[in-house]
C-alpha positions as CSV (number, residue, x, y, z in Angstrom):
1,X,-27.1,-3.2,165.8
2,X,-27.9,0.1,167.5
3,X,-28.7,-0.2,171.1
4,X,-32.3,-0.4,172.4
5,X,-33.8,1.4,174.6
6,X,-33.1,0.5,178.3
7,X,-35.7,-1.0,180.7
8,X,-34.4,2.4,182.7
9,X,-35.7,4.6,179.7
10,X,-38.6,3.0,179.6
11,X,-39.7,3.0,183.3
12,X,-39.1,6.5,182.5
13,X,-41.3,7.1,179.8
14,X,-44.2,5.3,181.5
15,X,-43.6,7.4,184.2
16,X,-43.9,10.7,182.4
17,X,-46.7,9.1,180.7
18,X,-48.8,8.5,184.1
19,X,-48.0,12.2,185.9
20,X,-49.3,13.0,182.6
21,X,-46.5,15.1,181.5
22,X,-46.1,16.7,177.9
23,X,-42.4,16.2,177.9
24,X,-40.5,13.6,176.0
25,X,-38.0,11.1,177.2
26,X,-35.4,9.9,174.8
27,X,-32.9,6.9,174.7
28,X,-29.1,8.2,173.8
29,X,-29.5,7.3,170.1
30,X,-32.6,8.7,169.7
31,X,-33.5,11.5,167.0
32,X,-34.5,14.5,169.4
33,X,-35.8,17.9,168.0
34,X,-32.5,19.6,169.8
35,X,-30.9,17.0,167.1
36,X,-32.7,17.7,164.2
37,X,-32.4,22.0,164.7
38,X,-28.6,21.1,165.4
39,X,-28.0,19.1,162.4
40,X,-25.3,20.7,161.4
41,X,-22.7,20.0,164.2
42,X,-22.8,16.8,163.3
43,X,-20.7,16.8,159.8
44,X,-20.0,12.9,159.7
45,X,-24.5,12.4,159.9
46,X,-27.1,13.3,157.6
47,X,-30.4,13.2,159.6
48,X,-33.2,15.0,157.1
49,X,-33.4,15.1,153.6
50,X,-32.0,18.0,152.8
51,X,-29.2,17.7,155.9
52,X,-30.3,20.7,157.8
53,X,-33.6,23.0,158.1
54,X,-32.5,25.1,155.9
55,X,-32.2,23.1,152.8
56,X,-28.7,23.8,152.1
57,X,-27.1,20.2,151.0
58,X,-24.3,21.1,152.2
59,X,-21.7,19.4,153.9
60,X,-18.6,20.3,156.0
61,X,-16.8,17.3,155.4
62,X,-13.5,17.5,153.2
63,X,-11.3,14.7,153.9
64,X,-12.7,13.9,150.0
65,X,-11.8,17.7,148.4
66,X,-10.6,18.9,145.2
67,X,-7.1,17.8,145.1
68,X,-8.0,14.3,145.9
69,X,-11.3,13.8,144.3
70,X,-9.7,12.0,141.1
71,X,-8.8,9.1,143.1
72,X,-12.5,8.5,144.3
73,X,-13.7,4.6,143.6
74,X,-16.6,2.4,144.3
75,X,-16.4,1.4,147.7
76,X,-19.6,-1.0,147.5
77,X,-22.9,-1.6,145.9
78,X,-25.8,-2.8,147.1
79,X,-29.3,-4.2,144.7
80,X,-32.1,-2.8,146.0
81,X,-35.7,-3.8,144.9
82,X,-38.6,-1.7,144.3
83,X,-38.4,-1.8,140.2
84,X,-41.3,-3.4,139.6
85,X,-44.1,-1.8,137.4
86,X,-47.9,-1.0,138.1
87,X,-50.6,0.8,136.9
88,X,-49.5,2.6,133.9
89,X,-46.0,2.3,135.1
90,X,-43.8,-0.2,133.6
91,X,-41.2,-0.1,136.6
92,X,-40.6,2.1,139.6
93,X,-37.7,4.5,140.2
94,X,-35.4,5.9,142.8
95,X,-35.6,9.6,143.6
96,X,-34.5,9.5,147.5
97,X,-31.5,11.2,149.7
98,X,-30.3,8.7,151.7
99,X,-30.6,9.6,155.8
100,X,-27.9,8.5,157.7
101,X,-26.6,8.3,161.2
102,X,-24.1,7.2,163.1
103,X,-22.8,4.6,160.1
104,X,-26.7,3.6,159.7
105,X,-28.2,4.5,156.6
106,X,-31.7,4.3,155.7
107,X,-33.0,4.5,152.0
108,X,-36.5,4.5,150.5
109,X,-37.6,2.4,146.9
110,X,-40.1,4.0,144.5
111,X,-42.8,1.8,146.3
112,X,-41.9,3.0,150.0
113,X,-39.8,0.2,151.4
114,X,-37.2,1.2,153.9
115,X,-34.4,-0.5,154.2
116,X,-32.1,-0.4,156.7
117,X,-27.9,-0.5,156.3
118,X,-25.4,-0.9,157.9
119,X,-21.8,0.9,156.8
120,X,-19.6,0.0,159.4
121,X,-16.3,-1.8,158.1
122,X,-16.0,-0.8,154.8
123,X,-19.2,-2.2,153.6
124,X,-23.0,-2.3,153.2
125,X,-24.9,-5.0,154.8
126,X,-28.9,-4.4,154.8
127,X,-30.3,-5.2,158.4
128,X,-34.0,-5.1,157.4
129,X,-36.6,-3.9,155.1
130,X,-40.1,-2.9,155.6
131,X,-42.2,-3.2,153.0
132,X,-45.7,-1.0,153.3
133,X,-47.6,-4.1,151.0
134,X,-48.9,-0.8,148.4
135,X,-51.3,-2.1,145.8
136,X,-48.9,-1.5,143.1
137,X,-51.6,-1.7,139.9
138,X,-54.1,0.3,142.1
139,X,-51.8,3.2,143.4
140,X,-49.9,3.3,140.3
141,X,-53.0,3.8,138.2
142,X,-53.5,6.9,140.6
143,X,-49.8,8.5,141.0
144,X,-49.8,11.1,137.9
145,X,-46.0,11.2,137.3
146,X,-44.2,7.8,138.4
147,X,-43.8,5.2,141.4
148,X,-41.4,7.6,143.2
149,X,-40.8,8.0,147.0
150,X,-38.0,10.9,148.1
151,X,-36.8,9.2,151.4
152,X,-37.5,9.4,155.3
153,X,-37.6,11.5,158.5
154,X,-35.9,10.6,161.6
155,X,-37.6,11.1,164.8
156,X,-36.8,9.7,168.0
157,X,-36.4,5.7,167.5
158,X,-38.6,5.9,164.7
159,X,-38.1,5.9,160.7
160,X,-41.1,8.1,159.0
161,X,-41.7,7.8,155.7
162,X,-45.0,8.0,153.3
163,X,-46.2,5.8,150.8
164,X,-47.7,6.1,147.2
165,X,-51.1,5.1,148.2
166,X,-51.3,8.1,151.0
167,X,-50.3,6.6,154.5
168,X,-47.5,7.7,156.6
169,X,-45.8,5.1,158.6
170,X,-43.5,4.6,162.0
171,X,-41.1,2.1,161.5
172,X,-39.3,1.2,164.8
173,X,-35.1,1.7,164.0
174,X,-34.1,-0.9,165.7
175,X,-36.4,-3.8,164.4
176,X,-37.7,-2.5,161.3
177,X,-41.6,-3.5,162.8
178,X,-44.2,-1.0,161.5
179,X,-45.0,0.5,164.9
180,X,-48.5,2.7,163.6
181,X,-49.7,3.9,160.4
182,X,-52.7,6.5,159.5
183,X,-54.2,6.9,155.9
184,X,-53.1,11.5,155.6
185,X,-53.9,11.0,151.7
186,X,-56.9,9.8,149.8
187,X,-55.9,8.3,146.8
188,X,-59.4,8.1,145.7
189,X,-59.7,11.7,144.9
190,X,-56.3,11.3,143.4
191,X,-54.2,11.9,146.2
192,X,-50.6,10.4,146.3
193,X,-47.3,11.0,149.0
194,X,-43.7,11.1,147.1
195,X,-42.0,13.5,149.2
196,X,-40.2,12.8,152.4
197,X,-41.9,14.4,155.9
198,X,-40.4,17.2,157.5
199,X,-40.1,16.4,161.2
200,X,-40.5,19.7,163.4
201,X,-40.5,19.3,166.7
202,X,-43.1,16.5,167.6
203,X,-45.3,16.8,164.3
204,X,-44.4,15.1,161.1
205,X,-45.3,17.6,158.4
206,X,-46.7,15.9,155.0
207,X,-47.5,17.1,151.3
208,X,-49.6,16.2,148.6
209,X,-49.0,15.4,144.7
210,X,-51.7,15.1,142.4
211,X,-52.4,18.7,140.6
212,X,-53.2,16.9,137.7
213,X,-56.3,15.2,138.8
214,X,-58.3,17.9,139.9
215,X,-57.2,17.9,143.9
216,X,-57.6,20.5,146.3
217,X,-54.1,20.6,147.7
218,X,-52.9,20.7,151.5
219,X,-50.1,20.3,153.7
220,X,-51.1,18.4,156.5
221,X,-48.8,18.1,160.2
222,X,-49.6,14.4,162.6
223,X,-48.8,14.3,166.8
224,X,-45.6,11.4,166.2
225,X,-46.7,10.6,170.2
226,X,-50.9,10.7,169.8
227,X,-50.5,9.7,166.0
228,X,-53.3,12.2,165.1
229,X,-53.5,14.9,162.7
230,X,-53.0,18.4,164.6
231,X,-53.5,20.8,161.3
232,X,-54.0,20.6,157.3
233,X,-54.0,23.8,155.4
234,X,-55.2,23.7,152.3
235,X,-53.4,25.8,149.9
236,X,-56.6,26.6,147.5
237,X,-58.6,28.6,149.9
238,X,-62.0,27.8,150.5
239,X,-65.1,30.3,149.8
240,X,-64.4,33.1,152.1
241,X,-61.2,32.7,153.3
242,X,-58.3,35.1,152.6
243,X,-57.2,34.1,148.3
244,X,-60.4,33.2,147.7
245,X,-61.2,36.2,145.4
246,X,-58.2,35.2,143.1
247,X,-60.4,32.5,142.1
248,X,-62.6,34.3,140.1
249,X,-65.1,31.9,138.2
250,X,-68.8,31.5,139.0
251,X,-69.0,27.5,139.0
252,X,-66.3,27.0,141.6
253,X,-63.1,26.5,140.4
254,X,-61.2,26.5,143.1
255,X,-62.6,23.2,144.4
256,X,-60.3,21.7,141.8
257,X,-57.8,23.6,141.5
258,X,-54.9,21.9,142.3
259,X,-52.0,23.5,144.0
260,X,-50.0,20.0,145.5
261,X,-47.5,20.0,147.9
262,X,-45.1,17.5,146.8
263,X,-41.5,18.7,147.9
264,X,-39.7,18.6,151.3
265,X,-40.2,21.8,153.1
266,X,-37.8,23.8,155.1
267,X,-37.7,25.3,158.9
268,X,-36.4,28.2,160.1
269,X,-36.4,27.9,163.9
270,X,-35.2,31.6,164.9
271,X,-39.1,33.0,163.8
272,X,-40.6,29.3,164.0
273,X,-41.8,29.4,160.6
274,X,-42.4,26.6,158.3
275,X,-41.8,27.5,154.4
276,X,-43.4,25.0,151.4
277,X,-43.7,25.2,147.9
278,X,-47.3,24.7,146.1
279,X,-47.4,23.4,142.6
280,X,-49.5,24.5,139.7
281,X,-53.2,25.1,139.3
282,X,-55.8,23.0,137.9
283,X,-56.8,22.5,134.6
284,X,-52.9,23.0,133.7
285,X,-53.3,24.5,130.5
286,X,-56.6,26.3,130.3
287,X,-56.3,29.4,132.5
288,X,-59.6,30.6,131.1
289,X,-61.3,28.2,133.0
290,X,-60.1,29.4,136.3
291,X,-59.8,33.0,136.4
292,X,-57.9,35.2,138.3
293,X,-54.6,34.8,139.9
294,X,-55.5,31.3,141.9
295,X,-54.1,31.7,144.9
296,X,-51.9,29.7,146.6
297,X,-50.8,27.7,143.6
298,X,-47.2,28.5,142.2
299,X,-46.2,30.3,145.6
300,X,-44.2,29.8,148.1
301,X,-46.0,29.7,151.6
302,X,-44.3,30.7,154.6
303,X,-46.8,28.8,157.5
304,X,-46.6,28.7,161.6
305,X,-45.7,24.7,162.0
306,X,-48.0,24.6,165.5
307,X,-50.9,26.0,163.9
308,X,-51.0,25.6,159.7
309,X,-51.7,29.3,159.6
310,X,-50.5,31.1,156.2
311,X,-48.0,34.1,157.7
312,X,-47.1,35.2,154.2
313,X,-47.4,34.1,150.3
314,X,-45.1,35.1,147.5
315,X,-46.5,33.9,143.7
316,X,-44.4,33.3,140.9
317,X,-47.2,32.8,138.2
318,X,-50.4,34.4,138.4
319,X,-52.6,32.4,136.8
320,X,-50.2,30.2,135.4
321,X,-51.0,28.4,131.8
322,X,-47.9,26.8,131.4
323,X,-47.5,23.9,134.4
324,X,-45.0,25.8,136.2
325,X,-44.9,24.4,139.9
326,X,-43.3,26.4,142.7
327,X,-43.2,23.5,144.6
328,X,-38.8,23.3,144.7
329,X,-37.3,23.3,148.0
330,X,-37.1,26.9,150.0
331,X,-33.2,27.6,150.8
332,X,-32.6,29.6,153.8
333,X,-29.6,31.8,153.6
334,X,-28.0,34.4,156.0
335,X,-26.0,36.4,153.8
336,X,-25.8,40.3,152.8
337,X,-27.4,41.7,149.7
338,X,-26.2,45.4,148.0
339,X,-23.8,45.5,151.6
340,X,-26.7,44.7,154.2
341,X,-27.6,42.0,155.9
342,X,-30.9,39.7,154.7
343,X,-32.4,36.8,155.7
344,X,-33.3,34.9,152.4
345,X,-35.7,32.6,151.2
346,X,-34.3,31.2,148.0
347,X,-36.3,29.4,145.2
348,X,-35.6,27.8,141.9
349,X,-38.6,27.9,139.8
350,X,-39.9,25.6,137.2
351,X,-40.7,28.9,135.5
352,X,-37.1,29.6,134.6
353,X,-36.5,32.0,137.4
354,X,-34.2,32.1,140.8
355,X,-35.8,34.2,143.4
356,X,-35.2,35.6,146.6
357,X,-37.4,37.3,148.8
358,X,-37.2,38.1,152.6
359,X,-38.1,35.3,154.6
360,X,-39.8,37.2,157.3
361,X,-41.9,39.1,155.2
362,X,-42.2,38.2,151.9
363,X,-41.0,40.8,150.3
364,X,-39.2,40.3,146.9
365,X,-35.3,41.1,146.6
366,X,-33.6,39.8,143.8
367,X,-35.3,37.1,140.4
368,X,-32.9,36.6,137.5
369,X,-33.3,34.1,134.6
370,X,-31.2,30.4,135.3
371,X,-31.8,28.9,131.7
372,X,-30.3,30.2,128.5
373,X,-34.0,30.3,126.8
374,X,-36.8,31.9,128.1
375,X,-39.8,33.2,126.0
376,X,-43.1,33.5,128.4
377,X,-42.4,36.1,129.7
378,X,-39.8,39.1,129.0
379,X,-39.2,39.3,132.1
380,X,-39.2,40.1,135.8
381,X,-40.7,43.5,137.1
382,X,-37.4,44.6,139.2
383,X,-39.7,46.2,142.3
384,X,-42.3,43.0,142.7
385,X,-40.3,40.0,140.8
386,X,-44.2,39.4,139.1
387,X,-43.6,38.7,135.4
388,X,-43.5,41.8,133.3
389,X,-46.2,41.6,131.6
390,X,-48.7,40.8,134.5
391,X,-51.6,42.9,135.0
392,X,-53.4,42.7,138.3
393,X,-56.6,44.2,136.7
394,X,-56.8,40.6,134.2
395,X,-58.1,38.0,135.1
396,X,-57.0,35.5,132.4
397,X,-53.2,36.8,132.3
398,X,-51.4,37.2,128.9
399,X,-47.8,37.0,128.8
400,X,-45.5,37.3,126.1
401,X,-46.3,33.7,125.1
402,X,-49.0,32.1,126.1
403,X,-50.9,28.8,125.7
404,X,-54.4,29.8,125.4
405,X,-57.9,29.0,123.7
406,X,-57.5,31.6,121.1
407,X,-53.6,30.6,120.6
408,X,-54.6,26.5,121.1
409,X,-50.8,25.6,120.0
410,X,-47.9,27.3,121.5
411,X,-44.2,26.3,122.1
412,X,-43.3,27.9,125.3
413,X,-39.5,27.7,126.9
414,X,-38.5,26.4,129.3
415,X,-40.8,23.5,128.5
416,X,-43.2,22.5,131.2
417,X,-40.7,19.7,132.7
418,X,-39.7,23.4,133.8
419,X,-36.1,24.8,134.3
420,X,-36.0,22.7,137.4
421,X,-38.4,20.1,138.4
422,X,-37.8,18.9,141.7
423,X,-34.3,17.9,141.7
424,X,-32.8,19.6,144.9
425,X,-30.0,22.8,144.5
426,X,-27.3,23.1,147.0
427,X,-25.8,26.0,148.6
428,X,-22.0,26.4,149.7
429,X,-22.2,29.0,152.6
430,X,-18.4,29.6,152.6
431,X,-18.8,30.6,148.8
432,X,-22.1,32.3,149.1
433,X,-22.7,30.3,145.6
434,X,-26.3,28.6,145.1
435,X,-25.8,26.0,142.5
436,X,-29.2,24.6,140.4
437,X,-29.8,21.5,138.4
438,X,-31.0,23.2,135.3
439,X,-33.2,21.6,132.6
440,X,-32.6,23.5,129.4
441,X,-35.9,22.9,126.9
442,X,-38.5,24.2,124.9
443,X,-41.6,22.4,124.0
444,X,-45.5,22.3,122.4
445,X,-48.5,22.9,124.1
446,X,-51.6,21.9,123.2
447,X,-54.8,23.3,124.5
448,X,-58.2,21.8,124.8
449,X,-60.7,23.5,127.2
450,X,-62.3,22.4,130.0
451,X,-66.5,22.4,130.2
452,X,-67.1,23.8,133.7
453,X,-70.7,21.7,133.4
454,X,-69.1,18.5,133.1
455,X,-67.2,17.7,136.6
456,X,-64.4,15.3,135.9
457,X,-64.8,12.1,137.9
458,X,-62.0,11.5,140.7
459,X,-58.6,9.9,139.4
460,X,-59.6,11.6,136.0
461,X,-56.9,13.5,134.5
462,X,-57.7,17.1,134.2
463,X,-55.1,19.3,132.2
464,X,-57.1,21.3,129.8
465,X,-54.7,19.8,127.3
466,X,-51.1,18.5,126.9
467,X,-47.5,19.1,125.5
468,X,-45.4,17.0,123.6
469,X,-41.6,17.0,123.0
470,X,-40.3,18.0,119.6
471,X,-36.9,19.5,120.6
472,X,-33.7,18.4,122.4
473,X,-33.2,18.9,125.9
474,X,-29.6,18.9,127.7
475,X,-28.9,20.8,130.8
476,X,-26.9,22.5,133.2
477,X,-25.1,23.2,137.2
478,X,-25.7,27.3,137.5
479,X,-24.1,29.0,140.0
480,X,-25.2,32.5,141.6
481,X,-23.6,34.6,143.4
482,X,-26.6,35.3,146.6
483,X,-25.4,39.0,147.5
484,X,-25.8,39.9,144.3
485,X,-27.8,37.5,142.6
486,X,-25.7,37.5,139.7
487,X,-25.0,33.7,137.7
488,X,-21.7,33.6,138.3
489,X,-21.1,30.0,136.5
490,X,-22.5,27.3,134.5
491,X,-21.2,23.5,133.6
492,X,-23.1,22.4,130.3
493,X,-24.4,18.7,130.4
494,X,-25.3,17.1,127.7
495,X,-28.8,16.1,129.5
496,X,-31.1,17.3,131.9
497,X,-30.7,17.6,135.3
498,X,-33.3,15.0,136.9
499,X,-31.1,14.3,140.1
500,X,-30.3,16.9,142.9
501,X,-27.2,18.0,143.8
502,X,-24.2,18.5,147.0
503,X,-21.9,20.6,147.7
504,X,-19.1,20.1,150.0
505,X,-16.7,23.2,150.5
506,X,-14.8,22.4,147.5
507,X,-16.8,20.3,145.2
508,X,-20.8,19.9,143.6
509,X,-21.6,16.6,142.9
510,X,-24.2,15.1,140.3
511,X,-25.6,12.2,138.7
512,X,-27.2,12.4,135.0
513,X,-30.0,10.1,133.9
514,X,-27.1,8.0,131.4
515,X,-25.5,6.9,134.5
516,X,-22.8,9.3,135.2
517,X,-22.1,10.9,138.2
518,X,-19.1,13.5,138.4
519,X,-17.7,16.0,140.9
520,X,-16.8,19.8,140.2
521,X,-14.8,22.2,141.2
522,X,-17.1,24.3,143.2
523,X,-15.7,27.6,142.5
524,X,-14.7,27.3,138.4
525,X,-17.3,24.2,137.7
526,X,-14.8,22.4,135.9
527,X,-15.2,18.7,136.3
528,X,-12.7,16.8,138.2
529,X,-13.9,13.2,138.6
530,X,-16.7,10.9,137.2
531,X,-17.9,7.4,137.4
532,X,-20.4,5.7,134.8
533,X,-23.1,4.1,137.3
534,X,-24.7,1.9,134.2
535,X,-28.0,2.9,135.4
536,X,-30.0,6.1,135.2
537,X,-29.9,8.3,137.8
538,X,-32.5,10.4,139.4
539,X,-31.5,11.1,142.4
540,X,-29.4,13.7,144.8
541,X,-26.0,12.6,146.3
542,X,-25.0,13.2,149.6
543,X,-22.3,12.1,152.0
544,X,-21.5,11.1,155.7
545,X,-18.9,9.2,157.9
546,X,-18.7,5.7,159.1
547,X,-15.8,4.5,161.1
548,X,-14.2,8.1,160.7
549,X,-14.4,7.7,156.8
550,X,-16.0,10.3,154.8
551,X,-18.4,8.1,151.8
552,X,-20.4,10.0,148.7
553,X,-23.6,7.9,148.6
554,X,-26.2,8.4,145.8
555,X,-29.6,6.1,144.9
556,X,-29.4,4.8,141.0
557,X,-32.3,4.1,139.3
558,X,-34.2,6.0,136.4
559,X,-37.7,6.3,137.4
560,X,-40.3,9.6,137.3
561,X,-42.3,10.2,133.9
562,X,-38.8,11.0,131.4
563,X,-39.0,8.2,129.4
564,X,-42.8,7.8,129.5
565,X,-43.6,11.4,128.1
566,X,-40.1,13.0,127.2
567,X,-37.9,10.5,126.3
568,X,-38.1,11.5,122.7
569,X,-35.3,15.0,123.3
570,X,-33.2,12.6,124.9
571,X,-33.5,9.4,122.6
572,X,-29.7,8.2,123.4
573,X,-31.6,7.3,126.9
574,X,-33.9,4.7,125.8
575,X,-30.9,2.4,125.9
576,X,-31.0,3.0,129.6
577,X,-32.4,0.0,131.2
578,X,-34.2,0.1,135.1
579,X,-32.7,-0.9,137.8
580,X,-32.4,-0.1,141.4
581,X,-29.1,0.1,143.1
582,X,-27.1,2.1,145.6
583,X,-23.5,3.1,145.0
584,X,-21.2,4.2,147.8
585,X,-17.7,6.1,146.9
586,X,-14.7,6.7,148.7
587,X,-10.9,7.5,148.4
588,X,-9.3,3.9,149.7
């Protein structure tokens, strides 16, 4: 077990506590914020979700490289639980990175439970679980798109994690005792937690799913020593307030109009600026009945973390009709562009396109297509990366396809599972390569307008329609080249990308929802190792050390809403049955 802290620690504490000081004191194992900004000197850990700040999933670690990756085996397997069904869910999934450190690991299951492991010796033995006790039927009546829950934070001796039915919870790392909780969500408007919290300095910073019921969405930031919420911005803005005239109805729109939160964020500490992706607006399909270009939905929001306040806002899709979140992770990349330096802010968007646009102002750079087939849109205006056929003076926005009430039934590509969904990308700074999970489809959409006069009740659905599936979908790894922003590479796969990816200086690893999860070169995407799983996989990999042993980890379980709503373009996966295991790999 990890050691406690000492009655000397705590005499401490208490003592900073009484003189009233602001300042912190931390055992040796805790999870500091000097810990958490320096993740990255610490190659054999994995303390956040996405390893670092930055979002780059990537890992210095090459005793497991491409000369050796063919010998790669199961080390050990642990059953997790989680899988049961509820609400309109017939089982729950696993969608969550692994956080590990120190040879401790600590997953999440689709209902929340944390478990922790321990990977000393060679093996996985599960020290405790804490189980949130989530109404399953209840929360999974409300949760739009599966019983899903992306992982933990680490902060000081705490585990933070949220659950489906809106809380997030303190779990002490030593006991596995649920040390506070507070209610950030409100599932009664329709208001769910999937995504792991960012920690930043003393705040744990939380997002929102639920676009598809008519929510008003936010990203909210909680004291971890008072427990108490310190900001929530909402990202539709109110009456008034900056983006409000980009709602442009007269029976108030807005107050509805979606724009969740549900992806990890990322940090960059040199400007102290927070950077989170907002999801589509609300009704999805009908973009009649919300004029205008609906700010802040499909953007990418750049936000002061002490504050909540907005410093800048890049959109993808004005006035999206297609269901294209921006909510994907924000990569943060040094690198030089055209021979000069920039400081990137790197997105993959459900819409079909990569972006990058300055991080400390906004300011678009380079957007190229990462699918083989897009027809929305013709493509991206080269000065402003807005879609080329956007017109500012609109304000219900025709593109070169587009799912309207006058065109009720469209087929629009990619589908609107997107390019990406939410399945992390990785970035290999010694490369300069950004590699995406890619979902390569096409489907139908189906209008049906919304009446402004009748106001949906809460934990309605409210899409102004629907799409259904009537083609194959497969996917892809894409590489791009950042200083150019040039694809420089793509391994086919024969279906989509619902996992998340790692690279390592060598090597991208994967998992595919028939079980399979392979290695590639990381320079010629050639594949070099894989390992059937016999269980879906929907989840990113990742890797640490334990006893000076460098382990691939990855979370198997096929959860989410693929074989509710789009199982039909991948039919060979109905074979796949649930479960919910990890699997740990290593060379001997």
């Amino acid at each position: 077990m990890e050691k406690r802290m000492s009655k000397n620690t705590l005499m401490a504490a208490f003592a900073a506590f009484l003189l009233g000081t602001t300042s912190l004191v931390y055992a040796a194992d805790d999870v500091t914020p000097d810990k958490l900004l320096n993740a990255d000197s610490e190659a054999g850990n994995w303390l956040t979700n996405h390893k670092d700040y930055s979002a780059h999933r990537f890992s210095t670690l090459n005793q497991i490289n491409k000369s050796n990756v063919k010998n790669l085996h199961v080390a050990w397997t642990l059953q997790l639980g989680g899988i049961e069904g509820g609400g309109i869910w017939s089982h729950g999934g696993l969608e969550g990175t692994p956080v590990v450190q120190d040879g401790y690991m600590y997953v999440t299951d689709g209902w929340g439970s944390v478990y922790k492991i321990d990977t000393h010796g060679g093996q996985g033995k599960i020290l405790w679980r804490m189980d949130p006790k989530t109404d399953h039927d209840w929360a999974g009546a409300v949760a739009c798109c599966g019983v899903d829950n992306r992982g933990v934070a680490l902060a000081g001796n705490m585990v933070i994690s949220h659950t489906l039915d809106g809380r997030l919870i303190a779990t002490n790392k030593d006991t596995g005792q649920i040390a506070w909780q507070r209610q950030v969500a409100d599932p009664d408007k329709g208001e769910v937690m999937t995504g792991a919290p960012l920690v930043v300095k003393n705040l744990a910073i939380s997002g929102v799913a639920g676009a598809e019921y008519g929510i008003r969405g936010w990203i909210a930031a909680t004291d971890l020593t008072t427990h108490k919420e310190v900001w929530r911005t909402h990202t539709i803005p109110a009456k008034g307030e900056p983006g409000s005239e980009t709602w442009k109805d007269n029976y108030n729109a807005a107050a509805m109009g979606g724009g969740s939160t549900w992806v990890t964020g990322s940090y960059d500490p040199r400007t102290n600026t927070l950077y989170w992706g907002v999801g589509n607006p609300g009704p999805d399909w009908d973009s009649e009945y919300r004029p205008g270009d609906n700010l802040y939905t499909d953007s990418t929001l750049a936000l002061d973390p002490d504050t909540g306040k907005i410093k800048w806002h890049y959109q993808h899709t004005p006035n999206d009709p297609y269901d294209y979140d921006s909510v994907a992770e924000n990569v943060l990349v040094d690198a030089p562009v055209h021979g000069r330096d920039a400081h990137l802010d790197l997105e993959a968007d459900r819409n079909g396109f990569a972006y990058a646009v300055d991080r400390d102002t906004g300011n678009f750079i380079w957007g190229l297509p990462f699918v083989k087939k897009v027809t929305w849109t013709k493509g991206l205006d080269p000065e402003t990366g807005k879609p080329a056929e956007y017109d500012p003076k609109k304000a219900v926005q025709q593109y070169a396809v587009t799912p309207s009430r006058q065109n009720t039934v469209t087929m629009i590509c990619p589908g609107n599972m997107g390019g990406k969904n939410w399945p992390p990308t990785a970035y290999n700074p010694i490369l300069k390569e950004w590699y995406i999970p890619v979902i390569e489809s096409c489907n139908r959409v189906t209008v049906k307008p919304e009446n402004p006069n009748k106001k949906p009740h809460p934990r309605d659905l409210f899409t102004g329609g629907g799409p259904d599936q009537p083609v194959r979908i497969t996917g892809s790894v894409t590489a791009i080249d950042v200083t150019t922003g040039k694809e420089v590479g793509k391994h086919e796969t024969p279906y989509p990308m619902l996992g998340g990816l790692l690279t390592t200086p060598d090597l991208v690893f994967y998992g595919q929802p028939d079980g399979i999860v392979a290695a590639l070169d990381a320079k010629t995407l050639d594949q070099l190792w894989s390992f059937n799983t016999g269980g879906g996989v929907n989840a990113p990999p990742m890797t640490f050390t334990s006893d000076g042993k460098q382990y691939v980890a990855i979370l198997v379980g096929q959860g989410g809403a693929w074989d509710k709503w789009f199982i039909d373009a991948t039919p060979e996966l109905k074979k796949v049955h649930p479960s919910s295991a990890l699997y740990v790999f290593s060379l001997n």
